[in-house]
C-alpha positions as CSV (number, residue, x, y, z in Angstrom):
1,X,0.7,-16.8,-7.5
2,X,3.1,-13.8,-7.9
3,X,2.3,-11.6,-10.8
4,X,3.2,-8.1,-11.9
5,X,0.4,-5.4,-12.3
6,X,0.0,-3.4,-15.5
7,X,-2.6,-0.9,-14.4
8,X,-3.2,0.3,-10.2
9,X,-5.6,-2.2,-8.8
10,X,-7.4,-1.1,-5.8
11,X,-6.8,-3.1,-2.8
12,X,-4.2,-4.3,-4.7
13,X,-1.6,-2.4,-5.7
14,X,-0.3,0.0,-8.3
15,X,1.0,-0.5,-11.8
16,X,4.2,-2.3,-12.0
17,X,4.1,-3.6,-8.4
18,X,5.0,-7.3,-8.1
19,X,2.3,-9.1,-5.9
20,X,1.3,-12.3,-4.4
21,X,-2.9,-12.8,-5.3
22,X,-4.3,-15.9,-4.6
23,X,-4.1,-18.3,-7.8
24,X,-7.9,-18.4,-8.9
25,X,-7.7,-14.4,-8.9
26,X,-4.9,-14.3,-10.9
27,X,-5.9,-16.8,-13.3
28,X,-9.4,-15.7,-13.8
29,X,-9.6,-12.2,-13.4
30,X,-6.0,-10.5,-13.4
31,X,-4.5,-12.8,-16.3
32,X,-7.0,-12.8,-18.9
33,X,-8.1,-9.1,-18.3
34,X,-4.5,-7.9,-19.4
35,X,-4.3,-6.1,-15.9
36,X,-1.4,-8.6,-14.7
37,X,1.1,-10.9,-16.3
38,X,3.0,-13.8,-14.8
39,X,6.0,-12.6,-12.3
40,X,8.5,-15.3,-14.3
41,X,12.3,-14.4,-14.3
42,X,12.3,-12.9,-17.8
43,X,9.3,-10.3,-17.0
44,X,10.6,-9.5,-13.8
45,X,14.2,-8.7,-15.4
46,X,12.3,-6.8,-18.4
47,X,10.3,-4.7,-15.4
48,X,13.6,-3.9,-13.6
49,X,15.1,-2.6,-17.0
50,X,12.1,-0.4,-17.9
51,X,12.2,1.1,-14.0
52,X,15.7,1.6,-14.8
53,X,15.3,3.6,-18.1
54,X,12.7,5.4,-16.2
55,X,15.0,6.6,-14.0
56,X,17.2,7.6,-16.1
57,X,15.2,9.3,-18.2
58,X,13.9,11.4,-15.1
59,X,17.4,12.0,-14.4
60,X,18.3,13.5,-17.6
61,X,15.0,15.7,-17.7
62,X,16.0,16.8,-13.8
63,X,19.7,17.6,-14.7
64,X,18.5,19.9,-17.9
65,X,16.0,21.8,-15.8
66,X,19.0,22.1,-13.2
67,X,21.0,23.7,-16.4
68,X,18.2,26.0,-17.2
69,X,17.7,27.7,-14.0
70,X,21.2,28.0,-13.5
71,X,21.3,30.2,-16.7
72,X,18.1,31.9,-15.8
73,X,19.4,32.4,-12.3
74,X,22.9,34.1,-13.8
75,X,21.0,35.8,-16.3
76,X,19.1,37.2,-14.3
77,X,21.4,37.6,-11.5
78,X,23.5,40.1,-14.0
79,X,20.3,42.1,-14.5
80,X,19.1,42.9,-11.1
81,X,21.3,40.9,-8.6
82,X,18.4,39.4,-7.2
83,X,18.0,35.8,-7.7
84,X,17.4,34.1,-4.5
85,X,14.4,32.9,-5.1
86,X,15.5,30.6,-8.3
């Protein structure tokens, strides 16, 4: 059975990995735990949209810290022309 992990399992693989376990794990350990849910269409194409907000949301956080050193880097730069290291 193919199912997609909601929390790391070791030996396994990590949260939000899609995996093949054999059918009697799945359905008596994984499944009824809450630590994996069924790899049908709709939860695959609702995992691929959370990844994708994800990365977005990483993106975002990555460009304003870009922003930030940039101003720290030319405010700094006008004080004492040394910002190489930024």
């Amino acid at each position: 059975m193919i199912v997609i992990l909601q929390q790391d399992v070791k030996g396994t693989g990590k949260k939000g990995d899609v995996v093949k376990v054999s059918d009697g794990y799945a359905r008596n350990v994984l499944i009824p735990k809450g630590i994996a849910k069924e790899a049908t269409e709709g939860n695959v194409k609702n995992l691929n949209r959370q990844k994708n907000l994800k990365n977005k949301v990483s993106f975002r956080s990555l460009k304003k810290n870009i922003i930030k050193s940039s101003l720290i880097c030319r405010w700094a730069g006008s004080i004492s022309r040394n910002c190489s290291r930024l």
